[in-house]
N, C-alpha and C positions, 0 to 999 in steps of 0.2 A: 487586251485592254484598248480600247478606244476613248476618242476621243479628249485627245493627247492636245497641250498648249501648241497653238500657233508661232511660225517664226514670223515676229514682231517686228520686222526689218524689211526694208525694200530688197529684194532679191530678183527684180527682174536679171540684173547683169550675170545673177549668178543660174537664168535659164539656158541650157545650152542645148541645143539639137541635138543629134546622132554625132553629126560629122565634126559640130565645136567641140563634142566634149573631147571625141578621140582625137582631136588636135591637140587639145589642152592636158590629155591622159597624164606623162609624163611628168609634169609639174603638179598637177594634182595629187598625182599619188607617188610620188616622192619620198615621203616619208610613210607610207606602208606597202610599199612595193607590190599592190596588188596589180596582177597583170590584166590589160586592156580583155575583155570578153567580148568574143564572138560570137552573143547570142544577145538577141535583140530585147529579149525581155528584161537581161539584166542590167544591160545597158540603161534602157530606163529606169531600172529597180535606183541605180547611179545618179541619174541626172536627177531625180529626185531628191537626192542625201545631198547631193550638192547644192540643190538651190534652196534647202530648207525645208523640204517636205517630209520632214522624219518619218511622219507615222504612212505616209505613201509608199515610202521606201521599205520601210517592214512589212507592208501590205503586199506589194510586189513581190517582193523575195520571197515571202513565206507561201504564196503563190508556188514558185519556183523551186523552193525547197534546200535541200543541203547543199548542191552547190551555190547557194546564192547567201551563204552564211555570214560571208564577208558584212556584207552592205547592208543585213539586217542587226547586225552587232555592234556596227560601229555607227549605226545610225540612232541605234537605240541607247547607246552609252553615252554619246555625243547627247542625246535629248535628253537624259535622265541624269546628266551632270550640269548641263547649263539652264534647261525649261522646264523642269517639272521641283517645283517647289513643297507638292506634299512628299514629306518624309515617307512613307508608306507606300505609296504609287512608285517612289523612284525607290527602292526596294527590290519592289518587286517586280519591276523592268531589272533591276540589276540581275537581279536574278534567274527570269526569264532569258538574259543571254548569257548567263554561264552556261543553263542548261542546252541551251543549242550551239554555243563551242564545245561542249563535251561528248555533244553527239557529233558534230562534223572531229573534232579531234576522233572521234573511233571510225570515222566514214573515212575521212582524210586526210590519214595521219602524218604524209610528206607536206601537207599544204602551212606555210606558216602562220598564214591570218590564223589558221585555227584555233592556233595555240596562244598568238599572239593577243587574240583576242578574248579569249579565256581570261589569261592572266590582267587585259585591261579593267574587261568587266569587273572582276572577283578584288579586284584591287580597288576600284573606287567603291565597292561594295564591302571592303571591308573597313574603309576610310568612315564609311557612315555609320557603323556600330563600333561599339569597345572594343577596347584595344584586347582587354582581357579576352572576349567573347573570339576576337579571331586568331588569338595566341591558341586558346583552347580548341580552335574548327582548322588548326593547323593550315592558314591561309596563306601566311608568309613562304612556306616551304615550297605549296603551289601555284602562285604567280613565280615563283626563280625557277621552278623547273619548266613552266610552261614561256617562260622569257628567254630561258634557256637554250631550249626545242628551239622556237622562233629565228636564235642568233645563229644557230648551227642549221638551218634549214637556209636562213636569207642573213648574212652578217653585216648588209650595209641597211638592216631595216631599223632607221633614225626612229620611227616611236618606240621600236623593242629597246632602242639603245638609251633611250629617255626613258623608259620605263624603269629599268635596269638600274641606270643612278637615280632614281627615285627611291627606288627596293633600296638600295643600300643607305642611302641617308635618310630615308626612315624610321630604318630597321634602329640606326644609330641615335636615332635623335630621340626616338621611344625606350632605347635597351638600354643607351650607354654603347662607349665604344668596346668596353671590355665583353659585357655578355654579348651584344649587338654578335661581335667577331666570333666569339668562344660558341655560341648557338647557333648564329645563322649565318658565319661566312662573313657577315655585313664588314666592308672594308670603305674607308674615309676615299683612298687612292683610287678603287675602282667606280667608286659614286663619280668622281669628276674626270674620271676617263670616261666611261660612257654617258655622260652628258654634254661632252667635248665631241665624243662621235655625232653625235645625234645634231648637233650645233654646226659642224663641219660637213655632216652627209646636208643637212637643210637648213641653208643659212639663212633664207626667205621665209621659214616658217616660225612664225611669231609662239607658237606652242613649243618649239625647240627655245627660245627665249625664258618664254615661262615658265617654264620647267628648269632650267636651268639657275634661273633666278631663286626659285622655289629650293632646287635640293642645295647652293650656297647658304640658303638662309638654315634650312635643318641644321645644316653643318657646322655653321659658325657665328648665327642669328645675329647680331647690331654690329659685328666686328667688321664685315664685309657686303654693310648694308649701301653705300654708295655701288656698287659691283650690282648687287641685286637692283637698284633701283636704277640704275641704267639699262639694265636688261630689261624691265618693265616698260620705262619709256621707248625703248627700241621696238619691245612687241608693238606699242600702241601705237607708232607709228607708220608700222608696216600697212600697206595696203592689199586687202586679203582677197583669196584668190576663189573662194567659195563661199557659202554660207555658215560654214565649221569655222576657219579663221576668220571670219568675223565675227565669232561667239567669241574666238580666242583675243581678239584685239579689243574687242568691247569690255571682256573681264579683266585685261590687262586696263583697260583705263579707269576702271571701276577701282581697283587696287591702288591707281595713283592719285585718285581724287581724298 
C-alpha cells in the first residue's frame, strides 16, 4: 500500500542521526524494550519511525526483511491508528502486520516484539469491527496469549503491560465481570496492576497515561472520571520525545478539548 498520509507536524527535532539516535536508544525504547541494532540499515529503517516517516520506515524494513519486523509493525500500527482515516485502508494495514508478526513469531519465536506486536496489531484490529465478529475469530484468546509470550520473554515490557490491562478491562467492560472472568480470565485486580506496571516502568510516556486513563474509565466510567481526566491533562502536557508521542499527546488533547 502506498502512499500513506503524511506526518502533519513539524518533526525536524524528531530527526536524529546515527549517533543521536543511539544516544537517545534508551529513552526511546523504554517502553518496548527493543534492543539498539547493529546494522545500519535498521537503524535508519528507526530513525524514520521516529521522526514520522511511517511509510519510509516500512519501506526500509521490508527491504530488510524478518529481522527488521519490529519497526515495520509498529510503524505501521502507530500510522493506521492515528493517520489513516479510511476505514478499509487502516484494515488492511491492520492486517498486513498481523501477518508479518505471525511470520516473525515462526522465525523468532524468543524475540518479544513479535509476539508483542501481534497481539498490538490484532487488538486495535479487532477494536475496529464487532465485537461479535472478533468473539467469533477468537481474538481475545490470542492477543492474551501472544501478551503473554511477550511478559515471559521481557517482563518489564510497559506497552505489553498496558496492553494487558487493556485486555482485561475490555474483556470486562464488553462481557460483564461475571462472564468477562468465567470465559476469558478477565479480572478488575489485574487490569490495574498491569497498567500500574506499565505507569511505573514509563512514567514519561504520555501513552502509559492514556491508557491508563482509558482502562479506569472501562472499569468504573463517570465514578472515577476526575482520575481519568488528570491522567489526560498529564499526557497532554508531557513533552514528547518522538513523532509517536506526539500523536499520543496531541490525541490526549484532542479528548480534553
Amino acid at each position: 500500500m502506498k502512499n500513506w498520509n503524511g506526518f502533519s507536524y513539524d518533526s525536524d527535532e524528531f530527526r536524529f542521526d546515527s549517533k543521536t539516535l543511539k544516544k537517545r536508544w534508551p529513552d526511546l525504547h523504554r517502553g518496548d524494550r527493543e534492543p539498539l541494532p547493529d546494522d545500519a540499515s535498521l537503524l535508519a529503517a528507526w530513525a524514520a519511525f521516529h521522526a514520522g516517516d511511517f511509510e519510509l520506515a516500512v519501506d526500509l524494513a521490508e527491504e530488510i526483511g524478518i529481522a527488521a519486523h519490529a519497526v515495520a509493525n509498529k510503524a505501521t500500527g502507530i500510522y493506521a491508528n492515528y493517520l489513516q482515516d479510511d476505514e478499509k485502508r487502516q484494515l488492511k494495514l491492520f492486517q498486513g502486520a498481523i501477518t508479518r508478526a505471525e511470520e516473525a513469531i515462526q522465525a523468532l519465536p524468543d524475540d518479544p516484539n513479535a509476539h508483542y506486536f501481534h497481539a498490538f496489531n490484532l487488538g486495535r484490529y479487532s477494536q475496529s469491527i464487532s465485537v461479535v465478529k472478533a468473539v467469533k475469530q477468537g481474538f481475545a484468546g490470542k492477543i492474551r496469549a501472544s501478551l503473554e509470550r511477550t511478559l515471559e520473554l521481557e517482563p518489564d515490557h510497559a506497552e505489553a503491560h498496558t496492553a494487558m490491562g487493556l485486555y482485561h478491562a475490555e474483556i470486562i467492560d464488553k462481557m460483564g465481570k461475571l462472564i468477562g472472568s468465567m470465559t476469558y480470565g478477565a479480572s478488575e485486580s489485574e487490569a490495574i496492576e498491569h497498567l500500574e506496571a506499565a505507569l511505573s516502568l514509563t512514567p514519561d510516556a504520555p501513552i502509559a497515561h492514556i491508557e491508563y486513563a482509558n482502562g479506569l474509565y472501562l472499569l468504573y466510567g463517570d465514578k472515577r472520571l476526575d482520575e481519568v481526566t488528570e491522567l489526560y491533562v498529564k499526557a497532554s502536557e508531557m513533552t514528547p520525545r518522538d513523532a509517536m508521542e506526539h500523536l499520543d499527546v496531541e490525541y490526549a488533547l484532542s479528548e480534553l478539548e
